[in-house]
N, CA, C and O atoms as a CHARMM CRD file, in Angstrom:
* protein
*
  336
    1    1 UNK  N      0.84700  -1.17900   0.00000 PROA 1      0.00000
    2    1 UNK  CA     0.00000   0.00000   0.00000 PROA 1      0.00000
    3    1 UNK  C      0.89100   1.24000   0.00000 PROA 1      0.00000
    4    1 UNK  O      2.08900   1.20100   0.28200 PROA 1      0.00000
    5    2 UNK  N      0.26500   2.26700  -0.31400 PROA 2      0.00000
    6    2 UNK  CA     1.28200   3.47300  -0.72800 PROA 2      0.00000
    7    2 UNK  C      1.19700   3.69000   0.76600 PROA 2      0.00000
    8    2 UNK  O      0.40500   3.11400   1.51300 PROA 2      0.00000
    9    3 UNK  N      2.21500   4.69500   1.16100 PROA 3      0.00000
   10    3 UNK  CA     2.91900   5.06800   2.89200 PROA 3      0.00000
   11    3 UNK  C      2.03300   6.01500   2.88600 PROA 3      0.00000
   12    3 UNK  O      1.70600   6.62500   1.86800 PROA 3      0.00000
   13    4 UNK  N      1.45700   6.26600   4.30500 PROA 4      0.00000
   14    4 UNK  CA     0.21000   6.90900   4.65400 PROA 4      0.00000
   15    4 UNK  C     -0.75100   6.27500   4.14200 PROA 4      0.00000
   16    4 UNK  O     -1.52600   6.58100   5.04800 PROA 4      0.00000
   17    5 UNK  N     -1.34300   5.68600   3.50800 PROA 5      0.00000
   18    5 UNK  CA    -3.04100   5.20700   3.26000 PROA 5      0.00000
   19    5 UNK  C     -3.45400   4.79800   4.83400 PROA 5      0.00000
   20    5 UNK  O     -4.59200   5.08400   5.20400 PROA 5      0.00000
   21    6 UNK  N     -2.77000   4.30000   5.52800 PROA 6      0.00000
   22    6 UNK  CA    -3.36900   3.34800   6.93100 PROA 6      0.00000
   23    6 UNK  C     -3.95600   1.95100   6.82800 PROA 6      0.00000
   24    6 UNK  O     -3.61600   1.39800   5.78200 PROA 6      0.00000
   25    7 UNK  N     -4.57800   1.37300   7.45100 PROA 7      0.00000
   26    7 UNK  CA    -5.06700   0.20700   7.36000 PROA 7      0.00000
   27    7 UNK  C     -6.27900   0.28800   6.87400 PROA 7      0.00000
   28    7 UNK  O     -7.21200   0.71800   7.55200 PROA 7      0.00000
   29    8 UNK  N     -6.41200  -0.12700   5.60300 PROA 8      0.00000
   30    8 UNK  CA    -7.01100  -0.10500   4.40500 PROA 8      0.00000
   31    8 UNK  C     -7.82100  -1.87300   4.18400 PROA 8      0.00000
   32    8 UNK  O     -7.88900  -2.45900   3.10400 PROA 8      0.00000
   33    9 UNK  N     -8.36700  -2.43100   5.58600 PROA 9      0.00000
   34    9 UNK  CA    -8.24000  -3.53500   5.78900 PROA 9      0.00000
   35    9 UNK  C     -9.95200  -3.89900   6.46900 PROA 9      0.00000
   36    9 UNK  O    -10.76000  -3.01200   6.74700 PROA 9      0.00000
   37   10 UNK  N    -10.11600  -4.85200   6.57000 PROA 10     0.00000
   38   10 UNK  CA   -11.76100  -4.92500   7.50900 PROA 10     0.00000
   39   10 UNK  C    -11.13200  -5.16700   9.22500 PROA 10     0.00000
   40   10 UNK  O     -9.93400  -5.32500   9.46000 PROA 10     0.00000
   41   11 UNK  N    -12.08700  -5.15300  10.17100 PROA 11     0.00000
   42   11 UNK  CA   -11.77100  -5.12800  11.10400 PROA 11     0.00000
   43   11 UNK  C    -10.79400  -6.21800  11.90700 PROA 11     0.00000
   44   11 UNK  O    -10.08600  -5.93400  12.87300 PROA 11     0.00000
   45   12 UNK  N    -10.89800  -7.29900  11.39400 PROA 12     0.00000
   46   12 UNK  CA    -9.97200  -8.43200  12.13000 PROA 12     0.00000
   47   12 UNK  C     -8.46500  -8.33900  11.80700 PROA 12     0.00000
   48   12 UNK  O     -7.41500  -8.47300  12.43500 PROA 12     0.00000
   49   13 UNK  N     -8.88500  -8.00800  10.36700 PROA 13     0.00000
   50   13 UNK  CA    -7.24800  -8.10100   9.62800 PROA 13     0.00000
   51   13 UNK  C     -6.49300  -6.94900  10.91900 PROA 13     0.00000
   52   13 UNK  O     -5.57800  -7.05000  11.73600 PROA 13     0.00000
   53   14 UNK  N     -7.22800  -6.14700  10.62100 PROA 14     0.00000
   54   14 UNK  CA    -6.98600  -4.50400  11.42600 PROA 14     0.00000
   55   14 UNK  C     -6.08500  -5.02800  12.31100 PROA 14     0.00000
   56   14 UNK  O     -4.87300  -5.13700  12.12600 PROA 14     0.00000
   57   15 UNK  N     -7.01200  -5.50700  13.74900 PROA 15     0.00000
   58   15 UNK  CA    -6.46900  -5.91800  14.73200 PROA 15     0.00000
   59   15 UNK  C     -4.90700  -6.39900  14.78400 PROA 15     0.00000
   60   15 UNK  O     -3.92600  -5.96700  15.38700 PROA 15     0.00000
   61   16 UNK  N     -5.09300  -7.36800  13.98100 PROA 16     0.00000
   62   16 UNK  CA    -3.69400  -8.27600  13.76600 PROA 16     0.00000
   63   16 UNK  C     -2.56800  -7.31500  13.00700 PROA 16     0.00000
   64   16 UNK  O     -1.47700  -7.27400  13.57600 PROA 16     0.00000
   65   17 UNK  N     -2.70600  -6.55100  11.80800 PROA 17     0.00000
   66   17 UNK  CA    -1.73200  -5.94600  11.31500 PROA 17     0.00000
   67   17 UNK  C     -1.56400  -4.53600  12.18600 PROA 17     0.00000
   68   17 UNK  O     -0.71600  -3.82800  11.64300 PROA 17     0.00000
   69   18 UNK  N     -2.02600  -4.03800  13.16400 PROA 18     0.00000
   70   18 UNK  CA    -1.67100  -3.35000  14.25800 PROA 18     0.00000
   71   18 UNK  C     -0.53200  -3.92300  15.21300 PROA 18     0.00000
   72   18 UNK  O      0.53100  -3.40400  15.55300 PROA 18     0.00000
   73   19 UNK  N     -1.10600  -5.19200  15.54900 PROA 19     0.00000
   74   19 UNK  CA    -0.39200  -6.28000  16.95300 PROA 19     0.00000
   75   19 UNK  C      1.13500  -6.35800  15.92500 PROA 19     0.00000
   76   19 UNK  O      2.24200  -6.26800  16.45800 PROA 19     0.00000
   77   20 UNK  N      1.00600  -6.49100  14.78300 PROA 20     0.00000
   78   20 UNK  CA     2.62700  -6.60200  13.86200 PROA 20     0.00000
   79   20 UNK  C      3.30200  -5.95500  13.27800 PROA 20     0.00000
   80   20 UNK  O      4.15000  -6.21600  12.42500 PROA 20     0.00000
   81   21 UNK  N      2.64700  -4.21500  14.10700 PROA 21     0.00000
   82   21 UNK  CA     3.09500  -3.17900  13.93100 PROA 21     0.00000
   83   21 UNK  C      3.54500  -2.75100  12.28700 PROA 21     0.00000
   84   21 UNK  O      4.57000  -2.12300  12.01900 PROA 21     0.00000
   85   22 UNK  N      2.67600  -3.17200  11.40600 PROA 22     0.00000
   86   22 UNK  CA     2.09500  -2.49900  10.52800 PROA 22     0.00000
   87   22 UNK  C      1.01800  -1.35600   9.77400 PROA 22     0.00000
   88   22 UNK  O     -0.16500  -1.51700   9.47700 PROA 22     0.00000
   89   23 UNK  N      1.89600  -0.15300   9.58700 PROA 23     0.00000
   90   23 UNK  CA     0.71400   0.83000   9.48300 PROA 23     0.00000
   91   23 UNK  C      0.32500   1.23200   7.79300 PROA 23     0.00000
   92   23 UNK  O     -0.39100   2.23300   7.76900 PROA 23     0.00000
   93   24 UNK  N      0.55100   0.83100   6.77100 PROA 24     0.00000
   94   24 UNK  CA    -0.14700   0.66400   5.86000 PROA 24     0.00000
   95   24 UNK  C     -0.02300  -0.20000   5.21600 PROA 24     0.00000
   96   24 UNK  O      1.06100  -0.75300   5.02600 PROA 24     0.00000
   97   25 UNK  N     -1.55900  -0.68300   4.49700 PROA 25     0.00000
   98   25 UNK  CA    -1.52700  -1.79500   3.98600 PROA 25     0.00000
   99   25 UNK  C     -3.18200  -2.18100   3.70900 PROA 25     0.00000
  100   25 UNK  O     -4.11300  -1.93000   4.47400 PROA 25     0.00000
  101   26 UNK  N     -3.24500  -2.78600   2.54100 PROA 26     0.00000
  102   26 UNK  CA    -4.44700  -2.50300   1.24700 PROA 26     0.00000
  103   26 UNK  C     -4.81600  -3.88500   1.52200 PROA 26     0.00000
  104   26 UNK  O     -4.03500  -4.81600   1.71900 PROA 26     0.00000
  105   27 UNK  N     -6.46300  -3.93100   1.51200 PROA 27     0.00000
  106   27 UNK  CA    -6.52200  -5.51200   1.58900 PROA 27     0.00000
  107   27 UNK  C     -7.73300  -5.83500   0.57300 PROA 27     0.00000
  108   27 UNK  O     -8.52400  -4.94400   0.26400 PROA 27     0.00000
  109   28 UNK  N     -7.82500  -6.89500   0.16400 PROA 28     0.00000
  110   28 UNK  CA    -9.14500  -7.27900  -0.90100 PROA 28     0.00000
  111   28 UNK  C     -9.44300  -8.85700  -0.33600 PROA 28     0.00000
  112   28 UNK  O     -8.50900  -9.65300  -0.44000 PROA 28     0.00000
  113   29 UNK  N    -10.74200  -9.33600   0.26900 PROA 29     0.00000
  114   29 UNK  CA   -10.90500 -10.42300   0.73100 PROA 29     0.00000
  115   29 UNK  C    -11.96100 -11.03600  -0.37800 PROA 29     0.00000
  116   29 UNK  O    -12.41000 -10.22800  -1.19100 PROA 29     0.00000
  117   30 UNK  N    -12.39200 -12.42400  -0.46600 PROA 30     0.00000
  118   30 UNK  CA   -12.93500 -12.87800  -1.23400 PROA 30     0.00000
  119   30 UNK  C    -13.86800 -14.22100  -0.39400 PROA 30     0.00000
  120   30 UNK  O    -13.37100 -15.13100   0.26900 PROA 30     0.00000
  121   31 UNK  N    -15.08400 -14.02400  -0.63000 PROA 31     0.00000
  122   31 UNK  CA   -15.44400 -15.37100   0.51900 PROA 31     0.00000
  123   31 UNK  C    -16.21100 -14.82300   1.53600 PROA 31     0.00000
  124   31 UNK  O    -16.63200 -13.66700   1.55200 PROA 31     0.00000
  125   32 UNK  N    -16.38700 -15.67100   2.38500 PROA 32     0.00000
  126   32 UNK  CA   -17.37300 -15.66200   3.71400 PROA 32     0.00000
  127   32 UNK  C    -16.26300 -14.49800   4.48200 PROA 32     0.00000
  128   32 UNK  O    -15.23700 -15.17800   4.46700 PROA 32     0.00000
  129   33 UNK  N    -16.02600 -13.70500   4.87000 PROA 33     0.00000
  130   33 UNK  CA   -15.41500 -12.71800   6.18700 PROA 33     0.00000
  131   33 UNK  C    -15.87700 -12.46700   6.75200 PROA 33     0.00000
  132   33 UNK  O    -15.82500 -11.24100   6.85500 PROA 33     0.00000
  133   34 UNK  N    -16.65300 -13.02800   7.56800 PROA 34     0.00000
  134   34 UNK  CA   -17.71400 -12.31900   8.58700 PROA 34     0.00000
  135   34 UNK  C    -17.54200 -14.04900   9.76400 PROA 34     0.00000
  136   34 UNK  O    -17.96900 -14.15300  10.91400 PROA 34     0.00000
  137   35 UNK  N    -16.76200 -15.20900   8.90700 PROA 35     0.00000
  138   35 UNK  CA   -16.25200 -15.88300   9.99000 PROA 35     0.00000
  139   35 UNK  C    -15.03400 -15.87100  10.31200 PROA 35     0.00000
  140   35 UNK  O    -14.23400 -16.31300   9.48700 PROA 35     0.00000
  141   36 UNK  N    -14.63000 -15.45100  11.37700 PROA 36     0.00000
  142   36 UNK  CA   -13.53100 -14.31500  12.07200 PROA 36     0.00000
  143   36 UNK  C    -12.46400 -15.03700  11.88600 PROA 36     0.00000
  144   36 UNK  O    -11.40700 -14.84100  11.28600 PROA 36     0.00000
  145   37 UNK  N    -13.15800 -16.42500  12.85600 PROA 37     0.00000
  146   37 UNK  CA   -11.66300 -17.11300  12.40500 PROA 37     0.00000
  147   37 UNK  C    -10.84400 -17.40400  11.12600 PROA 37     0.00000
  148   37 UNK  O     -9.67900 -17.00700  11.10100 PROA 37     0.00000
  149   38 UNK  N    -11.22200 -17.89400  10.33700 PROA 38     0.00000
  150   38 UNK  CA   -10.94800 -17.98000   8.83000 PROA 38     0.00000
  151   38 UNK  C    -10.29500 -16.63300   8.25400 PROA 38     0.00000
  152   38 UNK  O     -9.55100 -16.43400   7.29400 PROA 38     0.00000
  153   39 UNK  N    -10.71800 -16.00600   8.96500 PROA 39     0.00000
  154   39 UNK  CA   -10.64700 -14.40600   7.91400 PROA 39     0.00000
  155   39 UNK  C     -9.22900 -14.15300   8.88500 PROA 39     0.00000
  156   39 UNK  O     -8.16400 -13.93100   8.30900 PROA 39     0.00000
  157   40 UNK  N     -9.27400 -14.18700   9.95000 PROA 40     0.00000
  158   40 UNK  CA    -7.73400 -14.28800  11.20400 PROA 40     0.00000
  159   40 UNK  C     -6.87700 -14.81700  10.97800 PROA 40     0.00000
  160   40 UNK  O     -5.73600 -14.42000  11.21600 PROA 40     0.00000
  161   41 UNK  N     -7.30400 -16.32100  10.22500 PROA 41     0.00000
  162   41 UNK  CA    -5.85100 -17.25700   9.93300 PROA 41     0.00000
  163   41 UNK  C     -5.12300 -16.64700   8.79300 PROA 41     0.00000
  164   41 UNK  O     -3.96200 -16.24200   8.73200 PROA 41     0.00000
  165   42 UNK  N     -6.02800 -16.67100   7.93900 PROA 42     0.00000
  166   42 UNK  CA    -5.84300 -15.54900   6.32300 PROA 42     0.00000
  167   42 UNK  C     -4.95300 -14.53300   6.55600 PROA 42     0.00000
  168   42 UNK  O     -3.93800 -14.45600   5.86400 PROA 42     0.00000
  169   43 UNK  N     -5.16700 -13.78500   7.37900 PROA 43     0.00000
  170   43 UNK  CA    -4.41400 -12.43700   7.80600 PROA 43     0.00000
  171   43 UNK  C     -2.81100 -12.72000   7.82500 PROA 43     0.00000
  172   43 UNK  O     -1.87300 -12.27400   7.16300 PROA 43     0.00000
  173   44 UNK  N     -2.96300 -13.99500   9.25600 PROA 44     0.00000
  174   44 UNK  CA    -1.96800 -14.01300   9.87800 PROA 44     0.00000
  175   44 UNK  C     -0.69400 -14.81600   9.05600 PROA 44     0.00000
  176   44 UNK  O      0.52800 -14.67000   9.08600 PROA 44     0.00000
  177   45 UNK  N     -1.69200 -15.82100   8.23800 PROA 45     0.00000
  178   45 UNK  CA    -1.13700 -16.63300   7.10000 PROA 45     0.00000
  179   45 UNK  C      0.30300 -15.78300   5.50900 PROA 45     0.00000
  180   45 UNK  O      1.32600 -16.12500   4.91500 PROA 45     0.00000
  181   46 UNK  N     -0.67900 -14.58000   5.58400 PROA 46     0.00000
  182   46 UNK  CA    -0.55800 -13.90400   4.86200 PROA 46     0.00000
  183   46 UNK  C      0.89100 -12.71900   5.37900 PROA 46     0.00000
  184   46 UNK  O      1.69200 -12.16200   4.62900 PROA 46     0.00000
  185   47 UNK  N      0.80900 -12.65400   6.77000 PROA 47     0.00000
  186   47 UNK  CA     2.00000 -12.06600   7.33900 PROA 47     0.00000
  187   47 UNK  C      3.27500 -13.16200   7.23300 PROA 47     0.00000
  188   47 UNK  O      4.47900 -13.00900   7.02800 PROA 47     0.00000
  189   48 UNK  N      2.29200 -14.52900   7.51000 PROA 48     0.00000
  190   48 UNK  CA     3.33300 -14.97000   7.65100 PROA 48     0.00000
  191   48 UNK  C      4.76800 -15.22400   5.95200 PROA 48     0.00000
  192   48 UNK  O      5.98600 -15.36200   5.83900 PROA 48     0.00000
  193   49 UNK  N      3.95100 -15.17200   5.32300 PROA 49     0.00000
  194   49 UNK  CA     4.56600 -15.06400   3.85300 PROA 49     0.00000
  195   49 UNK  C      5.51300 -14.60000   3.31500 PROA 49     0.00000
  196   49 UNK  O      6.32200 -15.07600   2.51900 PROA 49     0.00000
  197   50 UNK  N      5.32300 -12.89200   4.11800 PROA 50     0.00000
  198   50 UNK  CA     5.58700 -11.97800   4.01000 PROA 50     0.00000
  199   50 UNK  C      7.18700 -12.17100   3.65600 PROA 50     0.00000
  200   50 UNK  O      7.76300 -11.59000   2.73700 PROA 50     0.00000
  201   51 UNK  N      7.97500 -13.40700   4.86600 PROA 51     0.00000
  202   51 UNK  CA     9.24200 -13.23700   5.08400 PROA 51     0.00000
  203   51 UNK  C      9.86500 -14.33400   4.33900 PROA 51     0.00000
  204   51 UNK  O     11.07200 -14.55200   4.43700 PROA 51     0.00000
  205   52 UNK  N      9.04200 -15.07700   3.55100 PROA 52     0.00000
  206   52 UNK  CA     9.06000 -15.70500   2.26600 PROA 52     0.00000
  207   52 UNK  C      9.47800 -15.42800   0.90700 PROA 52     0.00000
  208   52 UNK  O     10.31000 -16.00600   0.20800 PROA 52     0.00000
  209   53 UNK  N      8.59000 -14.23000   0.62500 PROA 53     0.00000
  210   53 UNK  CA     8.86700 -13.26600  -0.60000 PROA 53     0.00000
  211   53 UNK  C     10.54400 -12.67000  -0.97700 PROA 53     0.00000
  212   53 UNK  O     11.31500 -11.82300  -0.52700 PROA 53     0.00000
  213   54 UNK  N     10.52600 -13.69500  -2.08000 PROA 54     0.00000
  214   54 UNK  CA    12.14100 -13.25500  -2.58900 PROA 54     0.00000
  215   54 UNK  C     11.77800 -12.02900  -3.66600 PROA 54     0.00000
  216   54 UNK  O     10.59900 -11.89800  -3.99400 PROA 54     0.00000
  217   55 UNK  N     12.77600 -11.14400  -4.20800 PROA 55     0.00000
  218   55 UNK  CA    13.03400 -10.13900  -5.28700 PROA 55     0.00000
  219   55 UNK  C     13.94500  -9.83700  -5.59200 PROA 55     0.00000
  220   55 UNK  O     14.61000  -9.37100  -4.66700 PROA 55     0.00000
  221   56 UNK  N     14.36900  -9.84500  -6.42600 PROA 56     0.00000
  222   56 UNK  CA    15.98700  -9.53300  -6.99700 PROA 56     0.00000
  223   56 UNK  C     16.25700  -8.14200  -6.98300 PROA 56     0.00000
  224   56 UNK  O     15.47900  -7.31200  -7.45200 PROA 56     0.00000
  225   57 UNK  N     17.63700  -7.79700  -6.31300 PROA 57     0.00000
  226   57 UNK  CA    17.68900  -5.89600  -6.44900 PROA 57     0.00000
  227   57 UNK  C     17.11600  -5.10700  -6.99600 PROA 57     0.00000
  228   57 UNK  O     16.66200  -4.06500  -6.52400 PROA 57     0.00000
  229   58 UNK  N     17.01800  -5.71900  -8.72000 PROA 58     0.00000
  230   58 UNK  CA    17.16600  -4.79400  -9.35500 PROA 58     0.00000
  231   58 UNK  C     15.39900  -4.72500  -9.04400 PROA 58     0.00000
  232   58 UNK  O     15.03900  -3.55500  -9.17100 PROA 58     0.00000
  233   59 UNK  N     14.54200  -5.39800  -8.77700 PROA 59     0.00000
  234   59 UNK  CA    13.00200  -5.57500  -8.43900 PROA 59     0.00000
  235   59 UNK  C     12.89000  -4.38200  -7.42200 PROA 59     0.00000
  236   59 UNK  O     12.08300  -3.47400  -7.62200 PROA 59     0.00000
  237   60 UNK  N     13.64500  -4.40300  -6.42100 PROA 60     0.00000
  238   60 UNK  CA    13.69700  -3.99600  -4.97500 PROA 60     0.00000
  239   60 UNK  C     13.92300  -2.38000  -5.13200 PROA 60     0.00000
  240   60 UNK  O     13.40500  -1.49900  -4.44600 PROA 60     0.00000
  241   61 UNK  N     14.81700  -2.23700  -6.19700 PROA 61     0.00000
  242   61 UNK  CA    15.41500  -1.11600  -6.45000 PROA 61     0.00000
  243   61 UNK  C     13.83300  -0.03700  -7.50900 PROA 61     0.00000
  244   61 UNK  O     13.31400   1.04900  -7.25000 PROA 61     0.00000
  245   62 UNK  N     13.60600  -0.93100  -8.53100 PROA 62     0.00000
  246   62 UNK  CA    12.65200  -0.13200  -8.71900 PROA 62     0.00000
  247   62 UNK  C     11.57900   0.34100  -8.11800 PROA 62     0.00000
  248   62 UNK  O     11.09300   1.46700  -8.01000 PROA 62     0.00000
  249   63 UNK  N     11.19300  -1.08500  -7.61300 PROA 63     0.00000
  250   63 UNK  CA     9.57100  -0.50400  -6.41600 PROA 63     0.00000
  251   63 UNK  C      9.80300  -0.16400  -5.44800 PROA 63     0.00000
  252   63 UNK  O      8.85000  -0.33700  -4.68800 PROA 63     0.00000
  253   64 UNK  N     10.87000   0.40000  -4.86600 PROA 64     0.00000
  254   64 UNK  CA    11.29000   1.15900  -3.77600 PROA 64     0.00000
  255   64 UNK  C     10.99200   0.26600  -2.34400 PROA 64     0.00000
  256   64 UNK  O     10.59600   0.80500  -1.31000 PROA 64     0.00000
  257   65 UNK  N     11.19200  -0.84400  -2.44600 PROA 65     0.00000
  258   65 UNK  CA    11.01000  -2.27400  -1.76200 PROA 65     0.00000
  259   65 UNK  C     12.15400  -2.10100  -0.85100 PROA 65     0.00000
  260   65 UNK  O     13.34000  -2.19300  -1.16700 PROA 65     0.00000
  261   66 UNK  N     11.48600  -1.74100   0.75800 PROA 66     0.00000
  262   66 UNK  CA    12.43900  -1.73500   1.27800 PROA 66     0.00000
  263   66 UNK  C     12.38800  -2.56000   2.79100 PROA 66     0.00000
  264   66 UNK  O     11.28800  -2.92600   3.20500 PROA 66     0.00000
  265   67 UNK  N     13.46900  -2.79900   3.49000 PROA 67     0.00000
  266   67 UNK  CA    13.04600  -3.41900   4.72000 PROA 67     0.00000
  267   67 UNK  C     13.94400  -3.21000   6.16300 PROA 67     0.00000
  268   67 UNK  O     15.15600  -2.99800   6.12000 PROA 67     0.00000
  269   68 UNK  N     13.01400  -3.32000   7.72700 PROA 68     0.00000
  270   68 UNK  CA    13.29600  -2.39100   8.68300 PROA 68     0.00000
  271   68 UNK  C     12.72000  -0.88300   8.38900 PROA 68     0.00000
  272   68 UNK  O     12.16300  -0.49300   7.36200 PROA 68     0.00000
  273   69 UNK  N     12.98700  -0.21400   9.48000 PROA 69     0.00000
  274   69 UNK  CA    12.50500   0.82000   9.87900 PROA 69     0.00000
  275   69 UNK  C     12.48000   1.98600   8.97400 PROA 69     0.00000
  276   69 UNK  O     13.55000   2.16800   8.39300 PROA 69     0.00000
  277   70 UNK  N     11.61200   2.75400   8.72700 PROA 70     0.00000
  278   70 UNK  CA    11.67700   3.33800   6.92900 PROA 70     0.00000
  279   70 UNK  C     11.01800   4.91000   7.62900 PROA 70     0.00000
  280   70 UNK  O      9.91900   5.13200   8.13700 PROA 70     0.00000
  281   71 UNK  N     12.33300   5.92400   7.37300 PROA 71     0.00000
  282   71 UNK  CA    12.00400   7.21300   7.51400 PROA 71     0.00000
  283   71 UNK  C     12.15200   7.63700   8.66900 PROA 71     0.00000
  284   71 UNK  O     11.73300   8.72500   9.06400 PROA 71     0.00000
  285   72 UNK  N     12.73800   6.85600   9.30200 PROA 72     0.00000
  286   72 UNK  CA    13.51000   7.63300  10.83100 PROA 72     0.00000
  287   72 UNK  C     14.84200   7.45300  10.53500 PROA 72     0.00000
  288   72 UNK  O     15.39500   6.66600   9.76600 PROA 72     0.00000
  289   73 UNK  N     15.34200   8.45100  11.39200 PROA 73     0.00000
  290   73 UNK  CA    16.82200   8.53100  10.86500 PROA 73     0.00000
  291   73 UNK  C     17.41600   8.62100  12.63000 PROA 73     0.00000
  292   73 UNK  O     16.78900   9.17300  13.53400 PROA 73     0.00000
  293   74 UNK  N     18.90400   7.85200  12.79400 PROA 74     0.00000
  294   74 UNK  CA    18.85900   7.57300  14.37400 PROA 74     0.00000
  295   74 UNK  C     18.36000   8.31100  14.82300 PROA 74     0.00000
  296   74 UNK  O     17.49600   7.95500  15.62500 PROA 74     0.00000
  297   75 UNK  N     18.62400  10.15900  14.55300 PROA 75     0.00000
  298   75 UNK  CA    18.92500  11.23500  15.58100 PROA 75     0.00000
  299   75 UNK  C     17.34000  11.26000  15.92200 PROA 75     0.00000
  300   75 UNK  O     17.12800  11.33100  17.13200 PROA 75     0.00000
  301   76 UNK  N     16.17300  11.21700  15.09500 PROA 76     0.00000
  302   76 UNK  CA    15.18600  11.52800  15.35100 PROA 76     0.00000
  303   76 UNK  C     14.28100   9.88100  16.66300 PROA 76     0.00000
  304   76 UNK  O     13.22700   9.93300  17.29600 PROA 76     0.00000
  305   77 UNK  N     15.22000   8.80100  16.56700 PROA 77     0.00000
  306   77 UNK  CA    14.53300   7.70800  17.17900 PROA 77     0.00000
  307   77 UNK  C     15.49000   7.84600  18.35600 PROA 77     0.00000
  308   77 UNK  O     15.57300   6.83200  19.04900 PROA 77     0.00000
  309   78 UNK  N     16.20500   8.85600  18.71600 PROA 78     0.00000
  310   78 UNK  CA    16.92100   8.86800  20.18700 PROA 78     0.00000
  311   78 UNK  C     15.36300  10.13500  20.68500 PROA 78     0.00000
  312   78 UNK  O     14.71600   9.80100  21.67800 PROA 78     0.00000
  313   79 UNK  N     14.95000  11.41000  19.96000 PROA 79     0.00000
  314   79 UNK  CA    14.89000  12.09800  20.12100 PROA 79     0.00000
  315   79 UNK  C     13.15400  11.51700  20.54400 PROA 79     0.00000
  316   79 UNK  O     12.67800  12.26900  21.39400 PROA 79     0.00000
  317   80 UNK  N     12.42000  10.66400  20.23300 PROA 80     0.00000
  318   80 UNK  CA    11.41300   9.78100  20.69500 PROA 80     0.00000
  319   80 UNK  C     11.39600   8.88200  21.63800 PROA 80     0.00000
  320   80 UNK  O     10.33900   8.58300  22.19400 PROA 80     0.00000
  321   81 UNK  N     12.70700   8.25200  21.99600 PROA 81     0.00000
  322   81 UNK  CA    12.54700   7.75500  23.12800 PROA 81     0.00000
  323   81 UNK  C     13.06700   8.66200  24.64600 PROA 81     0.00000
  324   81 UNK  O     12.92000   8.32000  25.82000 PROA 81     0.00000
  325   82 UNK  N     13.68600   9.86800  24.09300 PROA 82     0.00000
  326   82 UNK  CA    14.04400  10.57600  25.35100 PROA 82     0.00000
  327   82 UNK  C     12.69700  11.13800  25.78300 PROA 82     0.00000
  328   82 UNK  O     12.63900  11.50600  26.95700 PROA 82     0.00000
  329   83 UNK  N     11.67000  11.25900  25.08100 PROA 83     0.00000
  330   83 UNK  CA    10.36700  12.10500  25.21500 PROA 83     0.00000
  331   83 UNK  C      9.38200  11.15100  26.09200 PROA 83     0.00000
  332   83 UNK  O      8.45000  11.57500  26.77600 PROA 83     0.00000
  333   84 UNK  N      9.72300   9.90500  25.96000 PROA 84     0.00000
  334   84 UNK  CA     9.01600   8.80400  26.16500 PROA 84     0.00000
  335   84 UNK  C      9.56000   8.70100  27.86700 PROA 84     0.00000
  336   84 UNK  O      9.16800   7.78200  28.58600 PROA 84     0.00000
């Protein structure tokens, strides 16, 4: 999902891609979703993947595919936890 949209998701997914400290991200479900569980495993199934997904640089490099912490820079993540 483009950075800033938010959770762009139905409510269960929500839950879970919050708990995995994910803040944007586009979802399209297909099927019964309204039985939680099913629609929960899906989610979580689907995170779990996540660390599955291979791409070759030059992939990574165009879609701006990146991974870890994106748009803090140290000085500003000292300057959040001293506030904290």
């Amino acid at each position: 999902a483009p950075r800033g949209i938010g959770l762009a998701v139905g409510d269960v997914a929500k839950s879970l891609l919050k708990l995995a400290g994910v803040h944007d991200a586009w979802g399209f479900a297909r099927g019964n979703t309204k039985t939680k569980v099913n629609y929960a495993m899906a989610t979580f199934n689907a995170l779990k993947m996540t660390s599955t997904v291979r791409v070759t640089d030059e992939q990574a490099k165009s879609q701006n595919i990146v991974s870890g912490p994106v748009g803090i820079t140290a000085a500003e993540s000292d300057v959040d936890s001293m506030e904290e």
